[in-house]
MARVO-880942 format. One record per residue: residue in three letters; x negated, y, z of N, C-alpha, C in turn. Coordinates in steps of 0.1 Angstrom, whole numbers, padded with zeros to 4 digits, always signed. Example, Ala and Ser with C-alpha at 12.3 -4.5 7.8 and 13.67 -1.06 7.14 Angstrom:
ALA-0132-0057+0078-0123-0045+0078-0132-0033+0078/SER-0128-0022+0071-0137-0011+0071-0129+0000+0079/
END
This chain:
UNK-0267-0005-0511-0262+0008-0513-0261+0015-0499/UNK-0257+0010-0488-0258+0016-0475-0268+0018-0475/UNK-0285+0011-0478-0295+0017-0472-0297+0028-0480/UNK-0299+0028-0493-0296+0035-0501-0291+0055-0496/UNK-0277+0050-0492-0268+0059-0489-0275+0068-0471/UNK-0279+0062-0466-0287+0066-0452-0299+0071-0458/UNK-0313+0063-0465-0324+0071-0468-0321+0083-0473/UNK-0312+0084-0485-0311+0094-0489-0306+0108-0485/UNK-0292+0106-0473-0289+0113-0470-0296+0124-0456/UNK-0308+0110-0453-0314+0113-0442-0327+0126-0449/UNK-0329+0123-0458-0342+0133-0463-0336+0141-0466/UNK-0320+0147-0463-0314+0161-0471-0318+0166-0458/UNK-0327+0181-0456-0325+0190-0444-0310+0196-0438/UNK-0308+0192-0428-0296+0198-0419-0283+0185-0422/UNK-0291+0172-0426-0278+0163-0425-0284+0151-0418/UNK-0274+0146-0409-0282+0133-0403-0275+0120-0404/UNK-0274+0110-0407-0267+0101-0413-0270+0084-0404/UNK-0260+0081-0396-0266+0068-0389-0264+0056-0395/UNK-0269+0045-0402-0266+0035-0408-0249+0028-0403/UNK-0240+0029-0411-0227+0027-0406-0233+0005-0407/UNK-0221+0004-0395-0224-0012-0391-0210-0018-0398/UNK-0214-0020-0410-0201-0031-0417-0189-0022-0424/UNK-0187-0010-0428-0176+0002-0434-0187+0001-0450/UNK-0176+0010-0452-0182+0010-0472-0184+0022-0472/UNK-0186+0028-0464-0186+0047-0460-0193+0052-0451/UNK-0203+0061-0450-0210+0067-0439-0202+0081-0434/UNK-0210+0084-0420-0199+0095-0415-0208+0106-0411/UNK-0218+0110-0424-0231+0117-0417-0226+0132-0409/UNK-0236+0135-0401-0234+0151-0397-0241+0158-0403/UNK-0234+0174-0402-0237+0182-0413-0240+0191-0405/UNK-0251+0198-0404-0255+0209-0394-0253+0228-0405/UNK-0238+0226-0395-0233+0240-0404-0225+0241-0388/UNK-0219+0255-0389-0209+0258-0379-0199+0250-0380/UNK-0191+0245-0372-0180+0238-0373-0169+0244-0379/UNK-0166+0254-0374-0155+0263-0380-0157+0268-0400/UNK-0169+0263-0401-0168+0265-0414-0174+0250-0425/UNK-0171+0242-0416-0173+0226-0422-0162+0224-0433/UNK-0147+0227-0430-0141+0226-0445-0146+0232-0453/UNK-0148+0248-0456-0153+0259-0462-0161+0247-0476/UNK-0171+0245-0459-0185+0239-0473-0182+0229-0479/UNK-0177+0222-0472-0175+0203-0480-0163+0211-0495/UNK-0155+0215-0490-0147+0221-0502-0157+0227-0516/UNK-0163+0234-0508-0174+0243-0520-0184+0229-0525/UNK-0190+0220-0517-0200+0212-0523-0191+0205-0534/UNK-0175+0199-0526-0166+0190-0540-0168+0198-0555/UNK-0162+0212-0550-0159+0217-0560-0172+0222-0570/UNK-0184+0225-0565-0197+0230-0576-0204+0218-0578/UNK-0202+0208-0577-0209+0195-0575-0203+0180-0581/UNK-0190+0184-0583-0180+0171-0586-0179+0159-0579/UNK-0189+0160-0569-0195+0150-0556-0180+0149-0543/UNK-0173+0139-0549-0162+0135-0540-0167+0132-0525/UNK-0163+0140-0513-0166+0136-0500-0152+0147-0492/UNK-0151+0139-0481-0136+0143-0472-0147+0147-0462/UNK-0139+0166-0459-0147+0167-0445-0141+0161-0431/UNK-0150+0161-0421-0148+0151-0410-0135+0152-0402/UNK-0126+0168-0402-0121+0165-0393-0110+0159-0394/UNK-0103+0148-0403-0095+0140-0400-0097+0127-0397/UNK-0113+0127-0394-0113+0110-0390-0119+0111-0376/UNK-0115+0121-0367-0119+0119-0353-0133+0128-0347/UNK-0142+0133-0355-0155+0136-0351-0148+0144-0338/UNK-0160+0144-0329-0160+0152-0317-0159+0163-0322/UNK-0152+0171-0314-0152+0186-0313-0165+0194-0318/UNK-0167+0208-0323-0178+0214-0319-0186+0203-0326/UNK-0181+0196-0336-0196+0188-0345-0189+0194-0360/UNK-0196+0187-0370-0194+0188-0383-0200+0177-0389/UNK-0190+0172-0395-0193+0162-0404-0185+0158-0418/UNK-0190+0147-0429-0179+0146-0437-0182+0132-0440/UNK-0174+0126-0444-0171+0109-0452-0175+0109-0465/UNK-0183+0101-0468-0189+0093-0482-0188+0081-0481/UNK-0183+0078-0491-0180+0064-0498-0193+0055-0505/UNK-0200+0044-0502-0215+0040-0507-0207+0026-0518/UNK-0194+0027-0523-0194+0018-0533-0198+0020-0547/UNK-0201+0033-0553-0202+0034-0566-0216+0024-0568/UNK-0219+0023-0584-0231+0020-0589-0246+0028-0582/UNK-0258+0020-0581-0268+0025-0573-0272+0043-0579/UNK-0269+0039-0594-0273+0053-0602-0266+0063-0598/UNK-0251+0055-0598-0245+0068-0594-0250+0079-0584/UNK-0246+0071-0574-0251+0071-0561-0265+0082-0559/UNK-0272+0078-0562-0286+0087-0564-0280+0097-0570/UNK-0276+0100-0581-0272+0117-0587-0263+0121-0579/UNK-0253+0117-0575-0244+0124-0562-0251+0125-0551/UNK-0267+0119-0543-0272+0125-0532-0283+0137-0537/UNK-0285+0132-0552-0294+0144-0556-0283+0157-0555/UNK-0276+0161-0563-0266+0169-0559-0265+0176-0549/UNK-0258+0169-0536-0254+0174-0524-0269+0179-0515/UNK-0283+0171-0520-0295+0179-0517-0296+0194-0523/UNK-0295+0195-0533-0295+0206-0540-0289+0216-0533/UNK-0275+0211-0534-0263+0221-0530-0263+0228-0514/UNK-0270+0217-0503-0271+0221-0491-0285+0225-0485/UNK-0293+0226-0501-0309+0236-0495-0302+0251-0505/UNK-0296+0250-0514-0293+0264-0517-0288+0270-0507/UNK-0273+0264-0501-0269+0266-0491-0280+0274-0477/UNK-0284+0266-0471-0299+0271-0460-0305+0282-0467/UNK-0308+0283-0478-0311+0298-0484-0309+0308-0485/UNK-0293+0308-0485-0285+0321-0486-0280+0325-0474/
END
């Protein structure tokens, strides 16, 4: 499911995702302004139903953006929730 959770999140444009070493959650980055990283992770929970916490309560450096996903659901799941947030953050790049 980790690899899973990295391939997939690595082929979304504007997210980079580093294989987490031994967590049940990855901490990818999200290439958006920082100042509007809650904004979006809020808008992707909410038009998407795709549960993820934006980054800044687990530390991320300053001047980054990121958010927390969780890679324990089912594999299927899993895939429809990175289809999703693909969707949601090339509409996103669009507008």
């Amino acid at each position: 499911r980790r690899d899973i959770t990295v391939d997939r999140l690595n082929a979304i444009e504007g997210i980079r995702c580093v294989p987490p070493q031994g967590a049940f959650y990855a901490f990818p980055s999200l290439d958006v302004d920082p100042a509007t990283e809650e904004a979006f992770i809020a808008d992707l929970v909410r038009e998407t139903g795709v549960v993820v916490v934006h980054g800044g309560g687990f530390g991320q450096r300053p001047g980054t953006a990121h958010f927390r996903i969780v890679f324990l659901p089912p594999e299927d799941v899993l895939e429809k929730a990175y289809a999703k947030i693909g969707a949601f953050v090339m509409e996103r790049r669009r507008s």
